[in-house]
Phi, psi and omega in degrees: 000130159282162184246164205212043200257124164283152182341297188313293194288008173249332174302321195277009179259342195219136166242184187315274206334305197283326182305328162312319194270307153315310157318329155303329195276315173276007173242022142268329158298347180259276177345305196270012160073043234191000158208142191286133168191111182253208224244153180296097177299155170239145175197127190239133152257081205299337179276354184245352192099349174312092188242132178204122167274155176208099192250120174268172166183181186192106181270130159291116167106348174307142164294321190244190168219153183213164166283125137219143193231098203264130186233128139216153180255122191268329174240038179249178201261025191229190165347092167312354203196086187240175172150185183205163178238086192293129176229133151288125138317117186272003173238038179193352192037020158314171166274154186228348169197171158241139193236099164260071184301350202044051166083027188283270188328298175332263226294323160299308182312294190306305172321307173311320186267005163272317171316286172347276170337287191315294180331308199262356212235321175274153174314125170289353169255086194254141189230335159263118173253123155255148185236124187256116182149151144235015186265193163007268176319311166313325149344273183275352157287277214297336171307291187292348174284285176297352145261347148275011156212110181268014196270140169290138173230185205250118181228125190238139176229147188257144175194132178309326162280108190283346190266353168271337186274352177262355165281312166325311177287320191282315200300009186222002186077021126328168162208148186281099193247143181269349165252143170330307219275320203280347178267351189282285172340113172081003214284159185251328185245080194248124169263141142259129169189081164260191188233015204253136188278023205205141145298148152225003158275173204194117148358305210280334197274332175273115133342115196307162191077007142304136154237139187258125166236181208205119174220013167262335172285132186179051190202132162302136183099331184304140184205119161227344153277168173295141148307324193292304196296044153245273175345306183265010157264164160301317169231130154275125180238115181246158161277330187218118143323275189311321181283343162301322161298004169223339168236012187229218229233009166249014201262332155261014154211069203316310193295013196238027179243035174226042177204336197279171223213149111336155121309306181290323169289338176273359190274328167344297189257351175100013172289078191270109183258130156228165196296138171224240196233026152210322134014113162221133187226142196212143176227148171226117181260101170292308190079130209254152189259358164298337197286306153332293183270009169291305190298328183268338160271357184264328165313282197322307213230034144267332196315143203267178176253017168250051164262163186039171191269173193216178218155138200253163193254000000 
């Protein structure tokens, strides 16, 4: 028998917290050589506006494995954001569910892996945030910011659209600026997570003590930092190495990949960094397809067992 669970019935299995601690526990399982993860199909529908990833994994010792397949449309007329996640039984590869999640689990995972980043990366005392983005992900960052620093900060967002960035600022208790620089300056935290092809940070504008997490490059061409702020940080951090060389923020600073860390290996050995009054730490989050099946087995096995619909194959 398949399982059937819909958005509704995936929220209610995995929220941030727990979604965090899972994603940590799987890209230290991928560091450490402890998950199968083969390369990110890409596929564009350029008349519609269309970018869609298909991210697989498989965590050793998992009961399942998983699929996913993430869409978003900029100019079509239905869901800007969408998907869905197919899980295999990992020891017969029958199918064991459909998570027709609408891009829920994505948009949760990712958030999760900025909570991460924070956890081990940020000052521990955050009294500012800035946020360059106004979608989704501004959003499911400052979630995940505030369950690993539950202390209240100050949150200011930047956005090319002043009226999304000022809906945006009131959904995180924010406010809304109208210059990039004014939101950067003095910031203990700067998220990114745009779609955007330009650096749009400036080296000059983060503040030594400062951590940067950066979630919007996952494309070839995608950009949001300066390369000198790769350069000019202390600890460089990637989720995947391979995949930062080629699809992140190390792919316009080639020369900086031979110094950058995992996450996962560093939460590994216990490396807990934090900004201090000089310190300047920058993760660059690609998304990892382990991550997808850390969320989708914690879905299988908080979900009660009369949830969703069920079907026999």
């Amino acid at each position: 028998m398949v399982r059937i669970l819909r958005r509704d019935d995936v929220q209610r299995a995995l929220g941030m917290a727990a979604c965090i601690d899972a994603v940590e526990a799987a890209l230290v399982a991928y560091s450490s050589g402890r998950a199968e993860l083969p390369g990110v199909i890409h596929l564009d529908v350029p008349e519609a506006g269309g970018e869609i990833h298909v991210k697989a994994g498989h965590l050793h010792g998992a009961p399942a494995y998983a699929v996913k397949v993430a869409s978003g449309f900029a100019g079509g007329a239905g869901p800007a954001i969408d998907g869905l996640v197919l899980v295999f039984d990992a020891t017969t590869g029958a199918p064991r569910a459909f998570l027709l999640d609408g891009g829920y689990l994505t948009d949760l995972r990712t958030g999760a892996a900025g909570g991460v980043a924070a956890r081990w990366l940020a000052p521990e005392r955050v009294g500012r945030v800035a946020v360059v983005g106004t979608g989704i992900q501004a959003r499911r960052q400052v979630e995940a910011l505030r369950v690993v620093r539950p202390g209240g900060f100050e949150v200011r967002v930047w956005g090319r659209d002043p009226a999304k960035a000022a809906a945006a600022a009131e959904a995180v208790g924010g406010r809304a600026v109208a210059e990039i620089e004014e939101a950067i300056r003095d910031a203990d935290v700067v998220i990114t997570c745009t779609a955007s092809r330009t650096a749009l940070v400036e080296s000059s504008w983060v503040r030594g003590g400062a951590h940067v997490t950066a979630v919007g490059s996952d494309g070839v061409g995608k950009q949001e930092l300066d390369p000198d702020l790769l350069r000019r940080a202390e600890v460089l951090v990637v989720d995947s190495l391979e995949q930062c060389r080629t699809i992140g923020e190390l792919q316009h600073a080639p020369d900086q990949a031979g110094r950058a860390v995992e996450l996962g290996a560093l939460v590994a050995a216990g490396r807990e960094v934090r900004g201090g009054d000089a310190l300047l730490t920058v993760c660059d989050l690609t998304g990892v397809g382990v991550q997808d099946v850390a969320a989708a087995n914690a879905v299988l096995a908080n979900a009660p067992a009369d949830a969703g619909e069920r079907f026999e194959t």
